[in-house]
C-alpha positions in Angstrom: -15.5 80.8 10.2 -12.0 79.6 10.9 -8.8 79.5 8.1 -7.0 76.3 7.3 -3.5 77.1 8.3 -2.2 74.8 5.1 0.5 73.3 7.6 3.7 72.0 5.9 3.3 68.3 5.8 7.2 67.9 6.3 8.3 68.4 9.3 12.0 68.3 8.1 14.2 67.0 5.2 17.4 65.3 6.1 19.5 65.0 2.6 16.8 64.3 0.7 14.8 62.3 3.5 11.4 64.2 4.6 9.8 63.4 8.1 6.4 64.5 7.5 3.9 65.0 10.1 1.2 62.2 9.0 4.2 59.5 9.4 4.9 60.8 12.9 1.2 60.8 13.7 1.4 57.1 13.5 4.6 56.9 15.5 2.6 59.0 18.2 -0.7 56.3 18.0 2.6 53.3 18.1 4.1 54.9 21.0 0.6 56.0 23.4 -0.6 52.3 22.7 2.5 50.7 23.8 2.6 53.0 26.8 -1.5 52.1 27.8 -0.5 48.4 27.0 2.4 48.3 29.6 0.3 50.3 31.7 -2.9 47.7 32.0 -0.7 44.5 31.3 -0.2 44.7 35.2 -3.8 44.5 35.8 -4.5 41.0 37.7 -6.5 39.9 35.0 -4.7 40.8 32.5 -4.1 38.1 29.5 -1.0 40.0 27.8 2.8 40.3 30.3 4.5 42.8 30.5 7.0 41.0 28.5 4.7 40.7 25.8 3.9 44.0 25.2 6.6 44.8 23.2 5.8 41.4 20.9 1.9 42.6 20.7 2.8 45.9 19.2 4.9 44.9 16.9 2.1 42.7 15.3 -0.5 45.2 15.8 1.6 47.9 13.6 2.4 45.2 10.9 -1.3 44.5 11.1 -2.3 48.4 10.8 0.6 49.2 8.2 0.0 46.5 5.7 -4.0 46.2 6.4 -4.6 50.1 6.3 -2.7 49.9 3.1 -4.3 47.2 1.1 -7.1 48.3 2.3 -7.0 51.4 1.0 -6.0 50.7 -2.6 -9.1 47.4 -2.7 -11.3 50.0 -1.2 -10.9 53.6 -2.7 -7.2 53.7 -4.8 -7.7 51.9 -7.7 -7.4 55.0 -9.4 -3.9 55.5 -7.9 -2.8 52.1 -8.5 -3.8 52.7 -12.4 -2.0 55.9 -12.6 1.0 54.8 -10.7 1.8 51.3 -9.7 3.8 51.5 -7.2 1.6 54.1 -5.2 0.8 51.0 -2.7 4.2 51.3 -1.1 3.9 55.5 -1.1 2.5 55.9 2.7 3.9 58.8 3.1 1.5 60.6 0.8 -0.9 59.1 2.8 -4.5 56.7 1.9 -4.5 54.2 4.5 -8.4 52.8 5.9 -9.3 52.2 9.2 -11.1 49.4 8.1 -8.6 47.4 6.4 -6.4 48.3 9.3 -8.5 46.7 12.0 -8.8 43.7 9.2 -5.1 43.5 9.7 -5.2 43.8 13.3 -7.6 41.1 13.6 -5.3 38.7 11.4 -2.2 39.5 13.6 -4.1 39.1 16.8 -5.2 35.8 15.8 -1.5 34.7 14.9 0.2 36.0 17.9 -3.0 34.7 20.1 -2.0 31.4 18.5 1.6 31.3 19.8 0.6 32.3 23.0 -2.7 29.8 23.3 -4.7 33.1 23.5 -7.9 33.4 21.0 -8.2 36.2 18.5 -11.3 37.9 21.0 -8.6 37.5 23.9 -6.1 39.2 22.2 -8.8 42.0 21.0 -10.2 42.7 24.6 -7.0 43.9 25.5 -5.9 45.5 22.6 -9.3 47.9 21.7 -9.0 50.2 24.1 -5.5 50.9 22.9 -6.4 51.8 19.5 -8.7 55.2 19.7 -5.9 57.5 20.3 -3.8 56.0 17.4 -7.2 57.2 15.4 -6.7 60.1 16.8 -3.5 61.4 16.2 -4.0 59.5 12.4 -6.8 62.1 11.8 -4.6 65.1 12.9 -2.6 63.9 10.7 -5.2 64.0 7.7 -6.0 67.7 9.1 -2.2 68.9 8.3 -2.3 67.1 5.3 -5.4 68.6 4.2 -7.4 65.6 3.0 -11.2 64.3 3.8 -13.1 67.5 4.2 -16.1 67.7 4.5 -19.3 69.3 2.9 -20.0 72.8 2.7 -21.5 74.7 5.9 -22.0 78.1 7.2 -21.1 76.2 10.7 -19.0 78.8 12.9 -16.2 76.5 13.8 -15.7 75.7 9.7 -12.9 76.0 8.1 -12.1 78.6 4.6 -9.9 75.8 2.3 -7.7 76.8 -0.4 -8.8 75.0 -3.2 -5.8 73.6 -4.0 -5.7 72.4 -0.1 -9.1 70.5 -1.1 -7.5 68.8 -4.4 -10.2 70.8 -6.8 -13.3 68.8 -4.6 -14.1 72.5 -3.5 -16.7 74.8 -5.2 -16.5 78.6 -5.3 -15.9 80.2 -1.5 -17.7 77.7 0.7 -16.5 76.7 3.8 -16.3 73.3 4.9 -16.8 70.7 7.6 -13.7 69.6 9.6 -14.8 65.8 9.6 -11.7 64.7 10.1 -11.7 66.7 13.2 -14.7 65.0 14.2 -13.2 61.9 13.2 -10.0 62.8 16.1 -12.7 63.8 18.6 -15.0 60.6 18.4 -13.2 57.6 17.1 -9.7 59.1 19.0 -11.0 60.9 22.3 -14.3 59.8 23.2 -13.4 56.2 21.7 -10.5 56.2 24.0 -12.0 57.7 27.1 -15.4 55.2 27.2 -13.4 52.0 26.5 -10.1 52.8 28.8 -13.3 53.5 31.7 -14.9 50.2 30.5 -11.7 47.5 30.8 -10.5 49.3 33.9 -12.4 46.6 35.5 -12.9 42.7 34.3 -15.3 42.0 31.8 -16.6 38.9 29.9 -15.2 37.7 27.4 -15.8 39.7 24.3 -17.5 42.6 25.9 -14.4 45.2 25.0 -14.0 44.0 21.9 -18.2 44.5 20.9 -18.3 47.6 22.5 -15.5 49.3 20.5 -16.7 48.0 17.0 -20.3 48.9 17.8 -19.4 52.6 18.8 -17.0 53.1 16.0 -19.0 52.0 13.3 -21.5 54.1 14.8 -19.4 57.0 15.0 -17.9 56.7 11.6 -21.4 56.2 10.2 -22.8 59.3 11.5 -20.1 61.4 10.7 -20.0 60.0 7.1 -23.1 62.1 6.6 -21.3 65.4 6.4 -18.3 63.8 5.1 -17.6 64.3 0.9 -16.8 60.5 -0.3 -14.1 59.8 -2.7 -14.3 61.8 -6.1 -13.8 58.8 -8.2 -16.4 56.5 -6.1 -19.0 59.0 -4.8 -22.0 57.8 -3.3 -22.9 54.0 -3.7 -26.7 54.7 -3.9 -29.5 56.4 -2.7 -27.3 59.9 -2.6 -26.5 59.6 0.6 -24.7 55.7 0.9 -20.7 56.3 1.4 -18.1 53.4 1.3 -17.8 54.6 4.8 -21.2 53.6 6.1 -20.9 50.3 3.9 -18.0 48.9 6.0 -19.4 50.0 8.9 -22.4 48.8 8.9 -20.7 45.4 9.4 -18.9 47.1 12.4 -22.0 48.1 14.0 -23.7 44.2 13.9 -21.0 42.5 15.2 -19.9 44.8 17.6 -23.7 44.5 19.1 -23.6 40.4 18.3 -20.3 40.4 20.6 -22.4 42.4 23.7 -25.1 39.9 23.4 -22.8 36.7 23.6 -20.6 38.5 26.2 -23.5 39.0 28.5 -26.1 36.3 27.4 -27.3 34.1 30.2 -25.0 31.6 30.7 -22.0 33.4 28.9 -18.7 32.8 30.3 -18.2 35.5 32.3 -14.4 34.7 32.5 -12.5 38.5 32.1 -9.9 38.8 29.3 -8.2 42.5 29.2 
């Protein structure tokens, strides 16, 4: 059994202004994507410039920022919102959702696709295997901030929570999973590794882009089993259903739909990363 260090969640306060560590998680995920991007925009087959890097990521954090927000709030923080309303623009004490993220993501890929003749797919081929380790570090950042724990487990590599770390969700002296550990190791490193291997060569069009929706929502449906949901939604039905595995279940279809087309007889087998 390991103990939860209960990390200080500022990193520093500058007259009044705290830099806390889940805010610089996201800088981290901003700053290894635009690195990647500038990396494989040189690739041959590339459809993004070098000169349009810096373009793309700016639309890809808009799209994560205001996505991962609203979609937190429509999917799990209508309590917040009742209690306070302007908890929507408080990021910094975290709630933002992956999958209101990548709904944002897809919305400004299909914008800045459009003013450069690109479609949304295009822009998405290159742009998924840039995403995992921006997961990554987001989940880290969950882990210092001491939110989405799991269930209790006599596990060795579990972790002893103060209760007070686990916002009063924790019973007695159990030890719980670190999902959000799992969370960094799956949808951040593994992600990352399988689809950076995968569109280091040309594939068809679509292929990156199925491949890294069905293995996250496959991912994030699996681990949602030893995840605890939301206090004030539970589980959805059957005792077991989270939000989490509703929205990705979605994930998981069209993610598969996308290999099909990509590789159907006959498919355009032009590459797009």
């Amino acid at each position: 059994m390991l103990i939860y260090p209960e990390i200080d969640p500022v990193i520093v306060s500058i007259f009044g202004l705290k830099i806390r560590w889940y805010g610089m998680m996201y800088v981290l995920g901003f700053l290894a994507g635009w690195w990647l991007a500038r990396r494989r925009s040189r690739q041959p087959w590339s459809t993004i410039t070098p000169q349009q890097v810096d373009d793309l990521v700016f639309y890809v954090m808009l799209g994560v920022i205001a996505g991962g927000r609203l979609g937190y709030i429509l999917f799990y923080g209508w309590a917040n919102m009742a209690e306070d309303p302007l908890y929507i623009v408080k990021i910094w004490q975290g709630g933002m959702s992956f999958h209101g993220g990548l709904a944002g993501v897809l919305i400004a890929m299909w914008l800045y696709g459009r003013k450069l003749g690109n479609t949304m797919w295009q822009m998405t081929d290159f742009v998924a295997p840039l995403v995992p380790l921006g997961l990554g570090f987001g989940r880290i950042g969950n882990f210092i901030n001491g939110e989405l724990w799991g269930k209790p487990t006599d596990v060795p590599w579990a972790f002893n929570v103060p209760d007070e770390v686990f916002a009063g969700f924790r019973v007695g002296d159990e030890v719980l999973h670190p999902t959000m550990l799992y969370e960094a190791a799956l949808e951040g490193l593994v992600l990352f590794v399988i689809l950076w291997w995968f569109s280091s060569k040309e594939r068809p069009y679509m292929a990156v882009s199925g491949l890294f929706l069905l293995l996250y929502g496959m991912f994030r449906f699996y681990i949602e089993f030893y995840r605890v949901p939301d206090a004030h939604i539970g589980y959805l039905f059957a005792d077991w259903v989270t939000m989490g595995q509703l929205l990705s279940t979605p994930m998981i279809i069209a993610g598969a739909l996308l290999l099909y087309l990509a590789y159907r007889p006959g498919a355009n087998k032009e590459a797009t990363t």
